[in-house]
C-alpha positions in Angstrom: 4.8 23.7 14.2 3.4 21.9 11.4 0.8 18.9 11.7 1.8 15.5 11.4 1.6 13.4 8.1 -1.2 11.1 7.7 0.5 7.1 8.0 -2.6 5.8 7.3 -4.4 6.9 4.4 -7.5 4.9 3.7 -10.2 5.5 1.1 -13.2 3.7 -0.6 -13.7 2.5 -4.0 -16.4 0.4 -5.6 -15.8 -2.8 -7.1 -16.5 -2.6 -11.5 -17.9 -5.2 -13.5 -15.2 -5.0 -16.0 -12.2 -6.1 -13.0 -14.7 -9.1 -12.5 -13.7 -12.4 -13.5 -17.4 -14.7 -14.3 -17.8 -15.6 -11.0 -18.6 -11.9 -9.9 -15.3 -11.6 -8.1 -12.5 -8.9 -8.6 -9.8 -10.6 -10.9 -6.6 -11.7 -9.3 -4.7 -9.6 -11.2 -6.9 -6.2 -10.8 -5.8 -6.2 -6.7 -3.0 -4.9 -7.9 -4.5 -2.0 -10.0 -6.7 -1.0 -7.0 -4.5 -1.0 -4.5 -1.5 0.9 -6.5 -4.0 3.4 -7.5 -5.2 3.7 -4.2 -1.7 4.4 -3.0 -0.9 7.0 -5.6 -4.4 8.7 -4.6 -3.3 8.7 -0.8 0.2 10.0 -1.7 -1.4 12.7 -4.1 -4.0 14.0 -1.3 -2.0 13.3 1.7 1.5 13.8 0.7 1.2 16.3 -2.4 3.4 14.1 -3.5 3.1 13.7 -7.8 4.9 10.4 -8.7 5.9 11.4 -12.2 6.4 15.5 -11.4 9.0 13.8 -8.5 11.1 11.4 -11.1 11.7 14.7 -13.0 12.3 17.0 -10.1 14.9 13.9 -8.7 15.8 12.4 -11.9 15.0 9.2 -10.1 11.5 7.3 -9.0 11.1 3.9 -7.0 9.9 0.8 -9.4 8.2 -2.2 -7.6 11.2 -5.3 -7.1 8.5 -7.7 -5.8 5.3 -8.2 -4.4 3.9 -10.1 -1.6 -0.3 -10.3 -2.3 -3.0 -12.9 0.4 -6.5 -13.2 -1.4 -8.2 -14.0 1.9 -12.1 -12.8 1.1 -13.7 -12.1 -2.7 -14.2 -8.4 -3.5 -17.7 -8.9 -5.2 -18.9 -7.1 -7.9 -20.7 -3.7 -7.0 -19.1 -4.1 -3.5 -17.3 -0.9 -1.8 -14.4 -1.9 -0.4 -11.9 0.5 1.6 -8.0 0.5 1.2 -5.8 1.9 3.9 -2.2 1.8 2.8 1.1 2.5 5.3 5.1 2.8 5.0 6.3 -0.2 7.2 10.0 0.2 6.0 12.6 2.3 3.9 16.4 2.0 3.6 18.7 4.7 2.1 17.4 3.3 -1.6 14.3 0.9 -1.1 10.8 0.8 0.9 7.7 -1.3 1.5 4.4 -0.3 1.6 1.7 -2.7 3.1 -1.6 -2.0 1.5 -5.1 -3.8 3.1 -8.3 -4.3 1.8 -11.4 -4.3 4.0 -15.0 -4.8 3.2 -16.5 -1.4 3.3 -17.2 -0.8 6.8 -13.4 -2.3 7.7 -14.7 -5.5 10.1 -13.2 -8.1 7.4 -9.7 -8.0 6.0 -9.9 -8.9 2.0 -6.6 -8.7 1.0 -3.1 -7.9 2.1 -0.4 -6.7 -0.3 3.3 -5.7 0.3 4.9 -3.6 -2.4 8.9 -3.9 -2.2 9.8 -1.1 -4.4 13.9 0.4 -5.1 14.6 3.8 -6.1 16.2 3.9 -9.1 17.7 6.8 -11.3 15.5 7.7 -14.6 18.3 7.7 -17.3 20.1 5.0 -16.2 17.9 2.6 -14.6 20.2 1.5 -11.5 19.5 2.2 -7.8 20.3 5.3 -6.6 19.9 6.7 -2.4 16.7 8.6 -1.7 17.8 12.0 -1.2 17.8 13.6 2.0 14.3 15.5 1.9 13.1 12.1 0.3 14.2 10.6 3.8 12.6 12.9 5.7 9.3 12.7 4.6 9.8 8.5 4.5 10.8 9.1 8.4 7.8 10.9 8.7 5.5 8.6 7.1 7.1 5.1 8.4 4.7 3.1 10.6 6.8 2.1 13.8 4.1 -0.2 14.8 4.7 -3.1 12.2 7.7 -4.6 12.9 8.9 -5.5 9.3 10.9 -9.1 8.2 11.3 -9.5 4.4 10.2 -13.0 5.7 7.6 -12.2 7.7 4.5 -11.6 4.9 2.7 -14.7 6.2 3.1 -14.1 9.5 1.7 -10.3 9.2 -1.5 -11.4 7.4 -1.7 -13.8 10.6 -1.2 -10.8 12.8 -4.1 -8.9 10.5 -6.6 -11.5 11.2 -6.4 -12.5 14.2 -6.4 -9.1 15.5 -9.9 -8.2 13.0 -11.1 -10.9 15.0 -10.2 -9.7 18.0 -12.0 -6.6 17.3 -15.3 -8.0 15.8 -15.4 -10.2 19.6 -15.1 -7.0 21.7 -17.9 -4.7 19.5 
C-alpha cells in the first residue's frame, strides 16, 4: 500500500529587500513569483514531479489562463511568511491551484491566489487532455474540501477569513 500524497504542501520563505516596493512591503507583482515558486518547490519535494522534465516526457505542460490574486495583509520586508498551496479542481485538460499566504506562524491570512492553468501540447501550443497517469495523480492530489466555482474567488477569500478568525477566538 503506498502512503497518501501530501494535498497541502506548505513551506516558509523570508520576505527580500529587493521584492519590496519603498514602503517596505512585498511588490504586488512579486506575490506571484513567491507563490509559483513555492508551488514548483512543493510539487518538486512532494510530488517528484519536475515541471520542465514532464513537458518533455508528455510533450505537453499546463500554462497559467488566468489568475485570481486578494492582497489582504503587507508581507513586510525581512518577514517569514509561509505558503501552503492545494489542487481544488482539474478537468480532463485544465486545473486550479489555490495558493495562501500566512504570516509565519499561520494565525493571519496574507494573501490568496488562484492559478487557473490549461494543459497544452509543447509544439503546437493548443490544449491537449491530461493523460491518464496525469489524472491519477491530480485525483490524488484534489482537495475535496473546497468546493470550487470559477465565480466563487471572493466568496473563498471570505470563507479564509472568517474561518482564521474563527480559529484565533477558540486558541
Amino acid at each position: 500500500m503506498t502512503t497518501p500524497l501530501l494535498q497541502t504542501p506548505e513551506t516558509t520563505h523570508r520576505i527580500h529587500f529587493q521584492d519590496c516596493d519603498m514602503l517596505g512591503h512585498l511588490n504586488n507583482a512579486r506575490y506571484l513569483d513567491y507563490f509559483l515558486n513555492a508551488r514548483e518547490d512543493h510539487t518538486t519535494q512532494h510530488y517528484a514531479l519536475n515541471l520542465g522534465k514532464m513537458a518533455q516526457v508528455e510533450g505537453a505542460g499546463w500554462v497559467i489562463t488566468k489568475h485570481h490574486l486578494a492582497y489582504l495583509r503587507p508581507a513586510n520586508h525581512g518577514e517569514t511568511v509561509r505558503i501552503r498551496t492545494q489542487l481544488i479542481h482539474f478537468d480532463n485538460s485544465n486545473l486550479v491551484v489555490e495558493m495562501l499566504m500566512f504570516s509565519e506562524d499561520g494565525s493571519r491570512l496574507k494573501a490568496v491566489l488562484w492559478s487557473e492553468m490549461a494543459f497544452v501540447r509543447v509544439q503546437s501550443g493548443t490544449r491537449t487532455d491530461h493523460s491518464d497517469a496525469v489524472m491519477d495523480l491530480l485525483d490524488q492530489l484534489d482537495v475535496e474540501g473546497v468546493s470550487y466555482d470559477p465565480d466563487g474567488f471572493d466568496e473563498r477569500v471570505k470563507h479564509l477569513r472568517k474561518q482564521l478568525k474563527r480559529d484565533r477566538k477558540e486558541e
